[in-house]
Wavefront OBJ file of the C-alpha trace (Angstrom):
o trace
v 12.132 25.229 12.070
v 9.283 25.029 9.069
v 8.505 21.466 8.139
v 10.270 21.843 4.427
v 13.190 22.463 6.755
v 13.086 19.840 9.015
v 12.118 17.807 6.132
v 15.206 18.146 4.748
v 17.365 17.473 7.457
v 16.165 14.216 8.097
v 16.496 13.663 4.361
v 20.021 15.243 4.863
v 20.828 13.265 8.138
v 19.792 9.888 6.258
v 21.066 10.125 3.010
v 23.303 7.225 2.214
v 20.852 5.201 4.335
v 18.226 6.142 1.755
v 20.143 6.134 -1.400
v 21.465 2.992 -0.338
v 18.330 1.558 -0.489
v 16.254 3.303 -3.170
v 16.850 1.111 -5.635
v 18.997 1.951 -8.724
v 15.100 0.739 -9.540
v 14.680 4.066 -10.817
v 17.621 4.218 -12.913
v 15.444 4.254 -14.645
v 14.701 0.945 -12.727
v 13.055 -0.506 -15.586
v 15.297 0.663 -18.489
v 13.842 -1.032 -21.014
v 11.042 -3.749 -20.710
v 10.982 -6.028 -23.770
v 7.604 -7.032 -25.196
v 8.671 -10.552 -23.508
v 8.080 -11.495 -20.204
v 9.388 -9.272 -16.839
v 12.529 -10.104 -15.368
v 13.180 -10.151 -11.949
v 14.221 -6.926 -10.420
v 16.999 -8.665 -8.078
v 18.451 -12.004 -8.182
v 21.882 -13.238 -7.405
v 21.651 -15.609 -10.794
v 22.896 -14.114 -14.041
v 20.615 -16.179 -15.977
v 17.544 -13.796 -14.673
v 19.000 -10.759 -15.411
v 17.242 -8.451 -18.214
v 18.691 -9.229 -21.507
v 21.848 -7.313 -22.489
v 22.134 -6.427 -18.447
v 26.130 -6.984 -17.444
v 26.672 -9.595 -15.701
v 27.232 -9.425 -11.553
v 29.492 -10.776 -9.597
v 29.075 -13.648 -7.300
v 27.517 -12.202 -4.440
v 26.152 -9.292 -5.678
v 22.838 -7.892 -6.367
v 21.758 -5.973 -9.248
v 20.710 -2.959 -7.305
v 24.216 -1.733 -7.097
v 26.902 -3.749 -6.697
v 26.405 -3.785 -2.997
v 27.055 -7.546 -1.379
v 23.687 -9.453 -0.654
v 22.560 -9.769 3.017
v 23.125 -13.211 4.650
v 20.181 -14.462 6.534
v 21.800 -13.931 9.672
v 22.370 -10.243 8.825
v 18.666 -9.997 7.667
v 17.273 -12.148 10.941
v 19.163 -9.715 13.269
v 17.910 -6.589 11.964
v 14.594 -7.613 11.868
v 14.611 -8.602 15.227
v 16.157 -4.999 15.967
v 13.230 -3.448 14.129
v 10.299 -5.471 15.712
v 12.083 -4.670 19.341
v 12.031 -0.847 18.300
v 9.216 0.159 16.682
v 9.430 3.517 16.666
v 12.959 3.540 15.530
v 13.257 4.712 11.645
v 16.449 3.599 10.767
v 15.669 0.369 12.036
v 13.072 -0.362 10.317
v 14.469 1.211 7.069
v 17.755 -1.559 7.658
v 15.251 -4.039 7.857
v 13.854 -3.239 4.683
v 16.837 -2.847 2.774
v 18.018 -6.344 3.781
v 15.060 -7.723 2.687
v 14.955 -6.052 -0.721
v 18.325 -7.509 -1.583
v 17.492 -11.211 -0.550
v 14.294 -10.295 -3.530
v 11.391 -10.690 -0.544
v 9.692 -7.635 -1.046
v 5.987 -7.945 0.461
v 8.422 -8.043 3.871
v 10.739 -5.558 2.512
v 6.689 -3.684 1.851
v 5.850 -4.348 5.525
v 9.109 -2.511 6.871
v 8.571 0.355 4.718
v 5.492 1.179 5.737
v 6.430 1.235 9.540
v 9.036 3.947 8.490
v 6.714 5.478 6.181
v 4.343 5.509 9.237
v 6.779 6.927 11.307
v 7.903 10.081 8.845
v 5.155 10.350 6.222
v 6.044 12.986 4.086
v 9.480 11.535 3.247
v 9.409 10.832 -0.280
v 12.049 8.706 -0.817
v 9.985 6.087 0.612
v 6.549 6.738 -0.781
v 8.220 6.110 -4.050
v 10.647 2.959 -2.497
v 6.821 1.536 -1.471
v 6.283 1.831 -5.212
v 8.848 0.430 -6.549
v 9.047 -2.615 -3.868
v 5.167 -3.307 -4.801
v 6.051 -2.826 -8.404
v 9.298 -5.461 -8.028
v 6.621 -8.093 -6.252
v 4.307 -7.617 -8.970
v 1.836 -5.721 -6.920
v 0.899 -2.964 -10.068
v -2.457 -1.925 -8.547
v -0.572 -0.973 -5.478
v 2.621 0.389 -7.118
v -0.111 2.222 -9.453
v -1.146 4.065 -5.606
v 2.157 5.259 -4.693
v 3.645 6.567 -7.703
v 0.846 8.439 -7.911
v 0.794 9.843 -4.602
v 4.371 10.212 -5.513
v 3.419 12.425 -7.658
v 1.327 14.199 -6.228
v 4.110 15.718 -4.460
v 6.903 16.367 -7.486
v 4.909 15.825 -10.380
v 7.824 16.354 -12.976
v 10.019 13.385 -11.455
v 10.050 11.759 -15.069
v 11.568 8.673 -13.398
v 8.701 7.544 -11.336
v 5.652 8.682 -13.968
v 7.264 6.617 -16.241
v 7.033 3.293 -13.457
v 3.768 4.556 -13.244
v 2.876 4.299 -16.720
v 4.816 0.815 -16.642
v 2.335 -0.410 -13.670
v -0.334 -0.339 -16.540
v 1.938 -2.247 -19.418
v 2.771 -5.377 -16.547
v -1.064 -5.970 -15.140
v -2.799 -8.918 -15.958
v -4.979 -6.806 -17.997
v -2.990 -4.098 -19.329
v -4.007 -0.172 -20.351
v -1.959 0.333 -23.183
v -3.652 3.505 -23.449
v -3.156 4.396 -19.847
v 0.706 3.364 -20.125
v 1.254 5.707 -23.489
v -0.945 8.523 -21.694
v 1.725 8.489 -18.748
v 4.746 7.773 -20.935
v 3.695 11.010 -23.341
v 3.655 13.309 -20.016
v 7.179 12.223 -19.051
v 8.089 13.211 -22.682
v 6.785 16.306 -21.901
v 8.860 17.157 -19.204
v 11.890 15.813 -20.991
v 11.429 14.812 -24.698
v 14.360 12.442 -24.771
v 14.439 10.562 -21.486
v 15.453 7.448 -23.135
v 13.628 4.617 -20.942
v 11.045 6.318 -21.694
v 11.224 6.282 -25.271
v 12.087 2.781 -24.828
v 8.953 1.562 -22.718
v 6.246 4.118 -25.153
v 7.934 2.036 -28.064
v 6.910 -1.043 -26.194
v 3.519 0.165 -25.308
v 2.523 1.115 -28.951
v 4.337 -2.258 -30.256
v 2.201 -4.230 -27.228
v -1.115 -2.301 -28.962
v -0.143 -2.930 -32.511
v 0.173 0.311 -33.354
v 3.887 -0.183 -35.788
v 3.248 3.610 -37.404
v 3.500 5.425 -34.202
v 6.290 2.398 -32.479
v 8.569 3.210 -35.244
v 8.069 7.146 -34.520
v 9.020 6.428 -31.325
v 12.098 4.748 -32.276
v 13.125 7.045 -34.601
v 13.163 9.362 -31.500
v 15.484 6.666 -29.611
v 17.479 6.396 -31.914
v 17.963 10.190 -32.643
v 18.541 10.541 -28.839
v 20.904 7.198 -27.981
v 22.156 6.136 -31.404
v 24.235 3.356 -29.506
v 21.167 2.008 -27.653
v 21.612 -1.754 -27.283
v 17.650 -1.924 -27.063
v 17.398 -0.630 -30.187
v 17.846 -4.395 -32.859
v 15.556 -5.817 -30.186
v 12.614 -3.060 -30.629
v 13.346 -3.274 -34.468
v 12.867 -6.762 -34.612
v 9.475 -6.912 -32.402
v 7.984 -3.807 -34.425
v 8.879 -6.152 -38.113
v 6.468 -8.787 -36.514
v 3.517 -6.640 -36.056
l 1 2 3 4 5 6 7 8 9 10 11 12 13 14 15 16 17 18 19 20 21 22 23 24 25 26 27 28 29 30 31 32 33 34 35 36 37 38 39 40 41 42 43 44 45 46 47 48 49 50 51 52 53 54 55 56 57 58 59 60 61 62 63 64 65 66 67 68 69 70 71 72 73 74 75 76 77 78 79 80 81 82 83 84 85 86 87 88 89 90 91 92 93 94 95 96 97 98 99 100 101 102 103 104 105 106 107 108 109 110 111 112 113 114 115 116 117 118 119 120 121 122 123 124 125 126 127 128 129 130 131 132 133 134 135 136 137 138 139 140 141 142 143 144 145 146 147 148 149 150 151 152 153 154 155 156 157 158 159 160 161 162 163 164 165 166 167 168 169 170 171 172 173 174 175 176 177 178 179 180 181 182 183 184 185 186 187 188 189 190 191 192 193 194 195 196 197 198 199 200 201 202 203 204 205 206 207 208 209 210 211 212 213 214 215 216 217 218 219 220 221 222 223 224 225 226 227 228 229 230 231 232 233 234 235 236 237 238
């Protein structure tokens, strides 16, 4: 069996595992980031979800609609994990429990046991990402999108995260975001978080000729975008 074969059957052989866990964060994950502050990623409080994000039920996590881990739950497959190193799934549960409670430097730690333990899966080169990006870790998310990409270099999804690891840093690279947004719009010229976030990233620089270009693309491609009074409203203050 060639390794893009066996590959693939351990993909195969753990897919709801994976796609359990790998995170409607790249639904895009970030749909649209306001020229406010970042939201949390995961919370079990309405109040910190995204604005115009519908509301979840009691016991619920924004990642899905999948019921959040009690400690207990999270305490006893961590303890499974640590007694099992070299078991994947094990420390993949671990993980996932500890993504929906919103600790994700531990739900970091687990990953990268399984990500020693199959390397070349990328599911979880780009769930390291996206945990580092959720903790506010952008240099580090910034290191495995990119390796991420390395791989499959026209997942639009992820290059856009990547460009937003450079509009969330304590010093942004609005040049470095809109460089990054521009080659997912490349690959697919109406991806609409992306149009959203390079709207952002030109409003962030002060640039309102080319943000409201950029809108006029949203709103070509999602006339019904409820982003769209919100983007309108930040490019009028420029």
């Amino acid at each position: 069996m060639n390794k893009e074969n066996f590959l693939f059957g351990i993909i195969g052989l753990l897919l709801g595992l994976i796609i359990g866990f790998f995170f409607t964060n790249s639904v895009n994950q970030r749909a649209m980031m306001p020229a406010g502050a970042m939201a949390p990623a995961i919370s079990n409080s309405n109040s910190a979800l995204p604005p115009g994000h519908p509301e979840v039920p009691p016991g619920q996590s924004a990642q899905g609609g999948a019921s959040v881990a009690s400690m207990q739950e999270v305490q006893e497959a961590v303890q499974k994990a640590k007694s099992n190193p070299s078991d994947f799934e094990a420390q993949m549960k671990a993980a996932e429990l500890y993504y929906q409670i919103g600790r994700f430097d531990d739900t970091i730690e687990y990953l990268l046991k399984a990500n020693k333990l199959k390397p070349e899966t990328y599911e979880i080169i780009v769930g390291i990402g996206n945990s580092n990006f959720d903790g506010g870790h952008f240099d580090e998310a910034e290191k495995w999108y990119t390796t991420a990409l390395q791989k499959k270099p026209d997942d639009v999804s992820v290059r856009t995260d990547l460009g937003l690891t450079f509009l969330f840093r304590a010093n942004p690279d609005y040049d470095r975001a809109i460089k990054e947004f521009t080659r997912s719009l490349e690959i697919d010229p109406v991806h609409v978080q992306t149009l959203q976030n390079l709207t952002v990233a030109y409003t962030k620089k002060g640039d309102a000729t080319k943000a409201k270009a950029t809108l006029a693309r949203l709103e070509s491609a999602d006339p019904t975008n409820d982003a769209l009074a919100k983007l309108r409203e930040d490019i009028g203050k420029l």
